[in-house]
C-alpha positions in Angstrom: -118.9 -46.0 -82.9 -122.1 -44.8 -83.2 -123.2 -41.1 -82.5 -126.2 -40.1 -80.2 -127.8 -37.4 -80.0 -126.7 -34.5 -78.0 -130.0 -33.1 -76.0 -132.3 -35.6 -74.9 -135.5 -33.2 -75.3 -137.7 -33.7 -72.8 -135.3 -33.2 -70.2 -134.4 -29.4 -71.1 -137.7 -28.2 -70.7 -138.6 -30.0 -67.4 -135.8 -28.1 -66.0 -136.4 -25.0 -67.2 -139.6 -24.6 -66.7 -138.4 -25.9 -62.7 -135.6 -23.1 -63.0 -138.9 -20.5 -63.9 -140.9 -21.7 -61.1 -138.0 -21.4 -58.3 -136.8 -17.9 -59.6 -140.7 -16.9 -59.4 -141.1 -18.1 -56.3 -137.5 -16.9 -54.8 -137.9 -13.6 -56.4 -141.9 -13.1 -55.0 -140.4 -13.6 -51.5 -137.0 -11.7 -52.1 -139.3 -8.8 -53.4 -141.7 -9.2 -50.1 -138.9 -9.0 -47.4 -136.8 -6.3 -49.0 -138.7 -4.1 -51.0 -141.4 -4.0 -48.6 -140.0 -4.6 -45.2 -141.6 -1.9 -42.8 -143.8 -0.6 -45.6 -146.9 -3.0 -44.9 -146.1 -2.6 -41.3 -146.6 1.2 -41.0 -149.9 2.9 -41.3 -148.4 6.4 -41.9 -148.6 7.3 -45.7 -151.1 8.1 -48.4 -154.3 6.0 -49.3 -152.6 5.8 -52.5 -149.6 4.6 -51.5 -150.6 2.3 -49.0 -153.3 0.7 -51.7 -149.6 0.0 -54.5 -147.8 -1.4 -51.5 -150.9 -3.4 -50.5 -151.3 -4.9 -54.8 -147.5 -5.1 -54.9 -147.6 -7.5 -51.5 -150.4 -9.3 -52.9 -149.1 -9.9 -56.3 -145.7 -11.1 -54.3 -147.9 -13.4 -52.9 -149.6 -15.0 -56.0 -146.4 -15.1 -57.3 -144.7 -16.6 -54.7 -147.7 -19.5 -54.2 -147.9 -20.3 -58.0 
């Protein structure tokens, strides 16, 4: 019997770098509709404030579309 080896190598790194790319993409949108649910929506709030909700949407976004 012969031995073989125990990781074909190519395989591991497709799916990890598929595992990176769904948890990016899961976690952009996860981050969109529950960390900033209503947030975007409302107009009330500082110019500050509104402008890190407004980057933190749009860096979901890139996120979630790379």
């Amino acid at each position: 019997m012969q031995a073989g080896p125990l990781i074909e190598w190519p395989e591991p790194i497709f799916q990890l770098i598929d595992f990176i790319g769904l948890f990016l993409a899961s976690g952009a949108v996860g981050f969109r509709y529950s960390a900033l649910r209503g947030r975007l929506a409302t107009r009330a709030g500082a110019g500050a404030t509104r402008s890190l909700f407004d980057d933190s949407a749009r860096q979901a976004a890139v996120l979630g579309a790379i």
